[in-house]
C-alpha positions in Angstrom: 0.0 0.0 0.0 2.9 2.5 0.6 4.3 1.9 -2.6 1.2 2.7 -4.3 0.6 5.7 -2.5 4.5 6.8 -3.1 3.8 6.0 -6.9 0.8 8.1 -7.0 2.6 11.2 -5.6 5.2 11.0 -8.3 3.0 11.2 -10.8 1.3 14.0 -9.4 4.3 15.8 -8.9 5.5 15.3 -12.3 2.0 17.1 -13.7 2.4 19.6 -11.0 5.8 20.5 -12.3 5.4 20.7 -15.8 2.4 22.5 -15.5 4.5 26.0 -15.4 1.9 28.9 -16.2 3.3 30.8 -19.2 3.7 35.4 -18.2 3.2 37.5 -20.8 7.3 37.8 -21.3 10.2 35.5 -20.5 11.4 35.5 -17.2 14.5 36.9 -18.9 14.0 40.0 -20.2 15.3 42.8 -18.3 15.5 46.6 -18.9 16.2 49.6 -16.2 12.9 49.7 -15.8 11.9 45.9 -15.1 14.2 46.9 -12.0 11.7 49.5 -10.6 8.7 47.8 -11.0 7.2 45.4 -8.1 5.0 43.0 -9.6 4.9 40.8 -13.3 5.0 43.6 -15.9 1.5 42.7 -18.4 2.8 45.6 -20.9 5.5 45.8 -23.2 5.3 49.4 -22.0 6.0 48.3 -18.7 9.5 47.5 -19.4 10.7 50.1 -22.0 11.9 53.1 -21.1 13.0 56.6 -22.9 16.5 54.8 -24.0 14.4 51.6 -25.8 16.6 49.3 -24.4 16.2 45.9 -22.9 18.5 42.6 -22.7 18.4 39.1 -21.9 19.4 37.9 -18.3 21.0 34.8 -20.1 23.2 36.2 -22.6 23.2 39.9 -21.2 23.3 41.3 -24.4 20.2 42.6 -27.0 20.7 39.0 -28.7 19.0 36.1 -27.0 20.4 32.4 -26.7 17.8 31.9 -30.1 20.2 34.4 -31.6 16.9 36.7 -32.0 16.6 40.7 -31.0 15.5 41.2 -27.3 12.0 43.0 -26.9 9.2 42.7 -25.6 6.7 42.2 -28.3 9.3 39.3 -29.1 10.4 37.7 -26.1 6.7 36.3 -25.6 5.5 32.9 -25.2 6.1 30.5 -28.7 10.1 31.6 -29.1 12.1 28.9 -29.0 14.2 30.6 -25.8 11.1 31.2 -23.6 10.5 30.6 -20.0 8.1 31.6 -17.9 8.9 34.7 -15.4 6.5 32.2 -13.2 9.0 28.8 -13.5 10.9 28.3 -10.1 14.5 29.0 -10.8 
């Protein structure tokens, strides 16, 4: 009987983790901005400021790993270098 329960938890906790809820923009987009705000930005307008710039936390540069431009409008769920700003670290 314990095996069965301890079988049943695993499988619940592998639904539980994949089941990441995608935010509006990857967890890894960054701007000046993104550093003043305190809660999940919803707006690409949110993170842009008067100098238009913004950079990936993973390559810290305006390139992401998917060699594609950083932005918001682009760094959405769908591209390939996605993660949710939700997913545990």
């Amino acid at each position: 009987m314990a095996n069965e329960l301890d079988e049943r938890n695993e499988g619940n906790a592998e639904i539980t983790a994949s089941a990441v809820i995608q935010s509006p923009f990857c967890g890894s987009l960054r701007s000046k901005k993104f550093f003043m705000m305190d809660s999940l930005a919803t707006e690409a307008a949110q993170y842009i400021d008067a100098s238009n710039h913004c950079w990936c936390r993973e390559t810290q540069q305006v390139i992401g790993p998917d060699s594609g431009r950083v932005n918001p409008n682009r760094c959405v769920p769908g591209r390939s270098c996605y993660s949710s700003a939700l997913e545990s670290v």
